[in-house]
GUSEPA-380714 format. One record per residue (C-alpha): z, y, x; residue number from 1; chain. Coordinates in steps of 0.2 Angstrom, whole numbers. Each point is the difference from the previous one (the first is absolute). Layout:
BEGIN
       Z       Y       X   rovo   zator
       Z       Y       X    NUM       A
...
//
This chain:
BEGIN
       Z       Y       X   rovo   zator
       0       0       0      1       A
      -3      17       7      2       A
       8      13      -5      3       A
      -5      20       0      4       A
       4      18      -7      5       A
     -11      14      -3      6       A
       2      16     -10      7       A
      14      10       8      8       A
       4      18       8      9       A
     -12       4      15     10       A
       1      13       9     11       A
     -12      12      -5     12       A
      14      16      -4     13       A
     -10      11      10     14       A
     -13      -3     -14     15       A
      12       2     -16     16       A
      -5      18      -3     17       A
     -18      -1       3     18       A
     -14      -1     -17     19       A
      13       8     -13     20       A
       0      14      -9     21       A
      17       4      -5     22       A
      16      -6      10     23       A
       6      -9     -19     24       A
     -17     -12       5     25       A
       9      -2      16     26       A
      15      -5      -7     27       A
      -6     -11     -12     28       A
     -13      -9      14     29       A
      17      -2      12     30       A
      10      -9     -15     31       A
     -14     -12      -4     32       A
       1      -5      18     33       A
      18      -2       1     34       A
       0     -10     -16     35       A
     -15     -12       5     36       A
       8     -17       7     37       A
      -6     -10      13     38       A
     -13     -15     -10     39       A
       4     -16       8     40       A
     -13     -13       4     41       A
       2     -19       5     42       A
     -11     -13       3     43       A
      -1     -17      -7     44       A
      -8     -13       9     45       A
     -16      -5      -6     46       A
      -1      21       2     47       A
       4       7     -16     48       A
       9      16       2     49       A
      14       6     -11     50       A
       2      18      -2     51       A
      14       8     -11     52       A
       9      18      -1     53       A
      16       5     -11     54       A
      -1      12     -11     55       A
      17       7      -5     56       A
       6       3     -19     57       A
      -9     -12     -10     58       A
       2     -17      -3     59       A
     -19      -4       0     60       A
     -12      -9      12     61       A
     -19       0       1     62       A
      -5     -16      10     63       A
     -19      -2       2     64       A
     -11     -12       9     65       A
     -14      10      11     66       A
     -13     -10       5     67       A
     -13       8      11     68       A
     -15      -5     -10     69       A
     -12       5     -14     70       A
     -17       5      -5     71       A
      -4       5      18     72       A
       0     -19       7     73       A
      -9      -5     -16     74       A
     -18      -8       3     75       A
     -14       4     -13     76       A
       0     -16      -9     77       A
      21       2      -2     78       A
       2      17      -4     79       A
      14       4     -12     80       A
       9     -16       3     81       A
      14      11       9     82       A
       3       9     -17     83       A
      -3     -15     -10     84       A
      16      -8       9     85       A
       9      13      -4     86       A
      -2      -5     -19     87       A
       4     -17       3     88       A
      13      -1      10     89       A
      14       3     -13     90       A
      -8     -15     -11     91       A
      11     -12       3     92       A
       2      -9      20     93       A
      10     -16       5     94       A
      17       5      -4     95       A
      -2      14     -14     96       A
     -11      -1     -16     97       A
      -8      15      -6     98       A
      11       0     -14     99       A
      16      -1      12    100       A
      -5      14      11    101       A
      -5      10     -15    102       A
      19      -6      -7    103       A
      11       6      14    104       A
     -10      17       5    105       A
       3       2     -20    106       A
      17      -4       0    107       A
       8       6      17    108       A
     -11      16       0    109       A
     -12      -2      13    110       A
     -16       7       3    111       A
     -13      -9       7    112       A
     -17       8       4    113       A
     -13      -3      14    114       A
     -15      11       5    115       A
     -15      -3      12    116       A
      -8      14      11    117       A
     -13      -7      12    118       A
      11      -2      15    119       A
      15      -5      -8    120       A
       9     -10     -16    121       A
      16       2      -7    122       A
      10     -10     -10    123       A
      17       8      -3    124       A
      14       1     -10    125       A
      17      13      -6    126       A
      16      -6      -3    127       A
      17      -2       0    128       A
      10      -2      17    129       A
       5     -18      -6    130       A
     -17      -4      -7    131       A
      -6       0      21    132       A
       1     -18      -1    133       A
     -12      -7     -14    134       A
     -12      15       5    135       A
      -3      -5      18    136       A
       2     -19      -6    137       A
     -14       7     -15    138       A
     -13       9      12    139       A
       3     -16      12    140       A
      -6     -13     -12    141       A
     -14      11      -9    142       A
      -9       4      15    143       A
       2     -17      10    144       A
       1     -13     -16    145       A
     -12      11     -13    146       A
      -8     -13     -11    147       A
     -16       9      -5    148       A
      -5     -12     -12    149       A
     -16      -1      -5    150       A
       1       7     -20    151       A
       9      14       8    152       A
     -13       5      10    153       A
     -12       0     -15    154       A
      13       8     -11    155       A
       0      13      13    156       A
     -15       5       2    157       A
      -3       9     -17    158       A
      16      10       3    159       A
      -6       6      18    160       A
     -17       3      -6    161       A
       8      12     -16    162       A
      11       7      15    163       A
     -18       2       9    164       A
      -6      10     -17    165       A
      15      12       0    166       A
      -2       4      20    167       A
     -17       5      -1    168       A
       6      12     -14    169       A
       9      10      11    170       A
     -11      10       9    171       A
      10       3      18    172       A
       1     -18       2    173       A
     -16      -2      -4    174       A
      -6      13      11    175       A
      10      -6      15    176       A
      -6     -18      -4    177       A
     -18       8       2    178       A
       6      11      15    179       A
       6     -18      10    180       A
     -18      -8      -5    181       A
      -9      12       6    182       A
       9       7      16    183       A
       4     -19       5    184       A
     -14      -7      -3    185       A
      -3     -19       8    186       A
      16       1       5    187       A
      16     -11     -10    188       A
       8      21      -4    189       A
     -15       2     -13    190       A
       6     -15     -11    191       A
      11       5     -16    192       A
      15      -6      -3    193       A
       0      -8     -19    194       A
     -16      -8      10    195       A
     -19      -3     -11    196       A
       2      -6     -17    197       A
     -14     -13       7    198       A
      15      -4      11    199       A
      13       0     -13    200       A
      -9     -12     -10    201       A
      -4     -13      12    202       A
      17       0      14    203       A
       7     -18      -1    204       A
      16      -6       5    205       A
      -6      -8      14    206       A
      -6      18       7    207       A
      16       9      -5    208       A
      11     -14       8    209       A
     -14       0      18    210       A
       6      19      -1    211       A
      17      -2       0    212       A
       0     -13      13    213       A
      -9      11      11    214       A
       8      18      -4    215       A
      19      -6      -3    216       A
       5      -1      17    217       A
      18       2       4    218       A
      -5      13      15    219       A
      -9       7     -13    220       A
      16       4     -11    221       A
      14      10      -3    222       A
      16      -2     -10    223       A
       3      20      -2    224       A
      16       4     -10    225       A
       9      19      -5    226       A
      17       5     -10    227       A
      17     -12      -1    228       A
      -6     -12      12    229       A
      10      -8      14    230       A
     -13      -8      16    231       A
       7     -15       4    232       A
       1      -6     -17    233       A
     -19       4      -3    234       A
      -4      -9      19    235       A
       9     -15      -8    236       A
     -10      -1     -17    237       A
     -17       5       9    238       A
       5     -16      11    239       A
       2      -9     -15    240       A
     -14       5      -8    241       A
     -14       3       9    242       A
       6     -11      18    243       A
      -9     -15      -4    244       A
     -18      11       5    245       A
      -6      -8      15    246       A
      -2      13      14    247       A
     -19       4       4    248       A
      -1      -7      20    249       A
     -16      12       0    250       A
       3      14      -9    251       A
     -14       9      -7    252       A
       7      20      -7    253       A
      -9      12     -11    254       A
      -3      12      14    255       A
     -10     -16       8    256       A
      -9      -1     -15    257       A
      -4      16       0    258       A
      -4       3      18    259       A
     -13     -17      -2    260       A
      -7       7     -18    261       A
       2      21       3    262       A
      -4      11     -14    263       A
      -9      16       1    264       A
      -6      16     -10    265       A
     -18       0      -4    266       A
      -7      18      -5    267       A
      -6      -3     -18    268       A
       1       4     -16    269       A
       1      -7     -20    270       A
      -3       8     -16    271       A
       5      -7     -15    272       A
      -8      11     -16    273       A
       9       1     -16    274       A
      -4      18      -9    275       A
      15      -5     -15    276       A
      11       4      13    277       A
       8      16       0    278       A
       1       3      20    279       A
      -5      -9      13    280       A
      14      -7      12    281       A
      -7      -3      18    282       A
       8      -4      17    283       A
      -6       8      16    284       A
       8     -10      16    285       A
      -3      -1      17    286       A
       7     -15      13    287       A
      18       3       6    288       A
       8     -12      11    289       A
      12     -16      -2    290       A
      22       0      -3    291       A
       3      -2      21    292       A
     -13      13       4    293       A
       7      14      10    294       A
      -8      13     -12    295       A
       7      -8     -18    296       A
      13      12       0    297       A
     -13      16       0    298       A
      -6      -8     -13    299       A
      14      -2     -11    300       A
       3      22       4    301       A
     -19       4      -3    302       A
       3      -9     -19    303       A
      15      12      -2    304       A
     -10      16       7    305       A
     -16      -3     -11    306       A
      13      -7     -15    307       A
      -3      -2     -20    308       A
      -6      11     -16    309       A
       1       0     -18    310       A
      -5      10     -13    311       A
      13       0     -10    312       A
      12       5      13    313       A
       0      18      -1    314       A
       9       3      15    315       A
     -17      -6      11    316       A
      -4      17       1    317       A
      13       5      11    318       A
       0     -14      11    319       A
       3       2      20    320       A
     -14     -11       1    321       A
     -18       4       2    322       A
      -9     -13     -12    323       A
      11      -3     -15    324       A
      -1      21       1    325       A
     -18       2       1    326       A
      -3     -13     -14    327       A
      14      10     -10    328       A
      -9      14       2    329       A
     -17      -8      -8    330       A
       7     -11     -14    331       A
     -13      -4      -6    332       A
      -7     -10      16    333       A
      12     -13       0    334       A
      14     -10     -12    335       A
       9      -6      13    336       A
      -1      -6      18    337       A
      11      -8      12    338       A
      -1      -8      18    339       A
       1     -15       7    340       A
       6     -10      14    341       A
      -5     -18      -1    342       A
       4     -12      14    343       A
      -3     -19       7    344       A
       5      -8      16    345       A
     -15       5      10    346       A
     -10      15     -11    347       A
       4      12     -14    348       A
      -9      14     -13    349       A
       6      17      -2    350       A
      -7      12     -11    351       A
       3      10     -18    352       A
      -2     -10     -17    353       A
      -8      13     -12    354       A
      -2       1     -20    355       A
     -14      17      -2    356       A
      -9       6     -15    357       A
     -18       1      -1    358       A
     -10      14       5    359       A
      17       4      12    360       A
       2     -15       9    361       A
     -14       7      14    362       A
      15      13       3    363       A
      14     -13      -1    364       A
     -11      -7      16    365       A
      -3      14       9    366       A
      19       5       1    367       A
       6     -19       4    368       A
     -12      -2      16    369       A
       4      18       5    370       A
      19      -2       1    371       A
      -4     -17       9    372       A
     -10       8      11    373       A
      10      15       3    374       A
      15      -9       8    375       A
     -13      -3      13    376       A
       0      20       5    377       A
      15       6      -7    378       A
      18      -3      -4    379       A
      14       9      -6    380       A
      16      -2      10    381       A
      11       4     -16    382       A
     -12     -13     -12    383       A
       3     -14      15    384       A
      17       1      -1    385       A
       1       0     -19    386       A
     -12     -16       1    387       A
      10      -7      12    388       A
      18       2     -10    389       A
      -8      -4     -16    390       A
      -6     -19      10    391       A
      17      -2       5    392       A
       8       3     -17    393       A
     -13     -11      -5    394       A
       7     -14      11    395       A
      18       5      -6    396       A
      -7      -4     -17    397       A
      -3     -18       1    398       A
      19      -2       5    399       A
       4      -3     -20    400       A
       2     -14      -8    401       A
       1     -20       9    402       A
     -16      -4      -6    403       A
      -8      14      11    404       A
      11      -3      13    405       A
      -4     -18       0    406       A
     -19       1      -2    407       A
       1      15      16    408       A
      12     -13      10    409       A
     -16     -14      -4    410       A
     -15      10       5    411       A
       8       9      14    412       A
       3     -19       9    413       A
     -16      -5      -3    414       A
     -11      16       6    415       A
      14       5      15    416       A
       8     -16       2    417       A
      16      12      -2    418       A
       8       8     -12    419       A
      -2      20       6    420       A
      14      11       0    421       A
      -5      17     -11    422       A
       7       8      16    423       A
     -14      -6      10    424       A
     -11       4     -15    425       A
       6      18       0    426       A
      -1       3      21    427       A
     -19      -7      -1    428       A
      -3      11     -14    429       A
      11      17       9    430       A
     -14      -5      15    431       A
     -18       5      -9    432       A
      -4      17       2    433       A
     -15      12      -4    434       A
      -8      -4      14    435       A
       1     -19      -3    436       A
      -3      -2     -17    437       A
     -18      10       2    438       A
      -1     -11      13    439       A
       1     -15     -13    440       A
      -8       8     -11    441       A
     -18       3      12    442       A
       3     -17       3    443       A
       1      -8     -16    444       A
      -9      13     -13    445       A
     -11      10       9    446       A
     -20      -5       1    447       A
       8     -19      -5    448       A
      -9     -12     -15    449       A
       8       1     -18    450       A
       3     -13     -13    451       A
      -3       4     -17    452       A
       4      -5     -16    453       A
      -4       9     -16    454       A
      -1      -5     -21    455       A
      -2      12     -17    456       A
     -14      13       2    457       A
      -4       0      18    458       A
     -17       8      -1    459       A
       9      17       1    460       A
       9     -10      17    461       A
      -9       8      18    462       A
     -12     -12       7    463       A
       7     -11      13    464       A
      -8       9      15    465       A
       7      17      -5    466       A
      15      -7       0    467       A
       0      -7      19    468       A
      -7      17       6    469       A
      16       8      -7    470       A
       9     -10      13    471       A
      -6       9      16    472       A
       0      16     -12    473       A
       7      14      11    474       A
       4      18     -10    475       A
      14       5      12    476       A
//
């Protein structure tokens, strides 16, 4: 077993008063600090880690299984077996009956969930401090002992494809579906994550069982928990639970995957016409960079300085920042928009998600590609600082709640290998400057290919070549 802790103080004080605005934001950044305690981290020995940190004043825990797979590992032929897994697994396995499972969560008050992203699945659960026992004993036996009968799988299959009809209805996730397709194209990144209804229709249970064979590894695991929980105890019902997983003598990880299968941003677009739609809702992104890249951080400031905009938010127009102000000022060129972030192990998308009006959304355009462009040329000290406060109160953010907590602990073990201290967080943001972000931003924005992805009236969008010629667009 080996044993680690991550998380703690560091020593970045000469850093504390750097990026805020008001000494009160200081204050509230020092407390945080103070109150974050150390996550601790073991290893069993077929090399499934356990992670877990305590949460004071509640009585709760979120434990959730992380398991470093999902669409991205996916092949044509099995695409959306990931997501149809996560359906299955709480139909019933060796030890608990879909009608037991759905007795106890019922009657001691637990909720169960999963969700599938394409690099990762979760299958967790809150409850009770004295509940730990049967949860971890629960996630054990479901994910190594899942039955997936046979009429389940057919039974499932209309509920997915109805969940595949009510997905395609909301227009963001459509759009960044269409976004991945069409920025990742021939790579596993462009692959949905419900998967094709052609798909939906014909996985068996033999090709869902292959995929869990190959995917759920126990290096590819982590037993993450938040809230009442004591770390022994969860080490010795991990053991229990999840210890009779054979260790992997040659280990294959996601990042190896990755590295042998890369994905990259092809300059492209799609259009998808429907003229009964009120606005069109487009994404503009451009390739950003992988969790463990030095420049992710930037990244996560340049989201904060570029930030988001509603119409119905009054207040827009008064905004310290430059492109919620500008489309304030012009109401009628754009609903709403707000930026993005989006990041895998070895590449990423950043850019601004958009809802415009025709004949305006040529306006709405013009005013996202300038700001992107303009933090090429120019910066304002003050509007750095604010972005850089507002990522860090954004960090602060997740700390509520054990199911955030829990799912943070998860992902931050399997993209750092480490659970990262906000302090170390908070240094690497105080470090980016004026200078260094244009620098990121020439490297990342300026005279690089966009993705696009567009649906509702698009014939009033700009043609795709004006839009990459706003990207080497110099008015400064």
């Amino acid at each position: 077993m080996i044993r680690g802790v991550g998380g703690g103080m560091a020593p970045v004080l000469r850093n504390l008063r750097r990026g805020f605005a008001s000494s009160a934001m200081v204050a509230d950044q020092m407390r945080a600090m103070a109150a974050q305690v150390p996550t601790e981290v073991s290893t069993m020995s077929n090399g499934m880690r356990v992670a877990s940190e305590v949460r004071k004043g509640t009585d709760m825990v979120t434990v959730g299984v992380h398991l470093s797979t999902g669409t991205r590992f996916e092949t044509p032929e099995t695409n959306g077996a990931a997501h149809f897994l996560e359906h299955l697994i709480f139909k019933g396995s060796k030890k608990y009956s879909q009608g037991d499972i759905e007795t106890k969560a019922e009657n001691m008050g637990i909720q169960l969930n999963a969700y599938t992203a394409r690099e990762q699945t979760v299958y967790f659960a809150t409850a009770m401090k004295k509940d730990v026992p049967l949860v971890v004993d629960l996630l054990g036996d479901i994910i190594l002992n899942s039955k997936l009968e046979k009429g389940a799988v057919e039974r499932e299959r209309d509920v997915i494809l109805r969940e595949l009809q009510e997905v395609n209805q909301q227009m963001d996730e459509t759009v960044f579906d269409y976004l991945h397709e069409v920025a990742y194209q021939n790579t596993p990144l462009a692959n949905t994550i419900l998967g094709t209804p052609e798909n939906i229709q014909t996985l068996t249970v033999d090709d869902l069982r292959n995929y869990t064979k190959k995917h759920y590894k126990p290096h590819r695991m982590v037993l993450a928990a938040a809230g009442a929980v004591d770390h022994n105890d969860l080490v010795k019902l991990s053991e229990k639970a999840f210890g009779s997983m054979e260790k992997e003598t040659d280990p294959i990880t996601p990042f190896d995957l990755c590295t042998k299968d890369p994905a990259y941003v092809t300059g492209s677009e799609v259009r998808v016409h429907n003229e009964n739609m009120p606005g069109c809702h487009f994404a503009i992104a451009f390739e950003s960079v992988g969790w463990t890249h030095p420049d992710s951080v930037a990244f996560v400031v340049l989201q904060s300085l570029l930030g988001n905009y509603n119409r119905s938010d009054g207040s827009a127009q008064w905004s310290n920042l430059r492109l919620p102000r500008s489309m304030a000022l012009h109401a009628d060129h754009c609903l709403s928009f707000s930026s993005f972030n989006t990041t895998y192990t070895d590449t990423g998308l950043f850019g601004v998600y958009c809802v415009a009006k025709p004949p305006f959304i040529h306006d709405a355009v013009t005013n996202i590609t300038t700001e992107l462009v303009r933090n090429v040329f120019k910066i304002e000290e003050a509007a750095l600082e604010r972005a850089k406060a507002k990522a860090k109160m954004n960090v602060l953010a997740t700390l509520d709640g054990t199911q955030a907590i829990a799912d943070e602990i998860g992902r931050q073990l399997h993209v750092y290998g480490r659970r990262m201290p906000m302090t170390e967080f908070f240094a690497r943001v105080d470090e980016i400057t004026t200078s260094s972000m244009k620098d990121i931003a020439e490297q990342y924005i300026y005279d690089r290919e966009i993705a696009v992805a567009a649906m509702g009236p698009v014939w009033a969008l700009p043609e795709y070549q004006w839009m990459r010629r706003r990207t080497y667009w110099n008015s400064y």
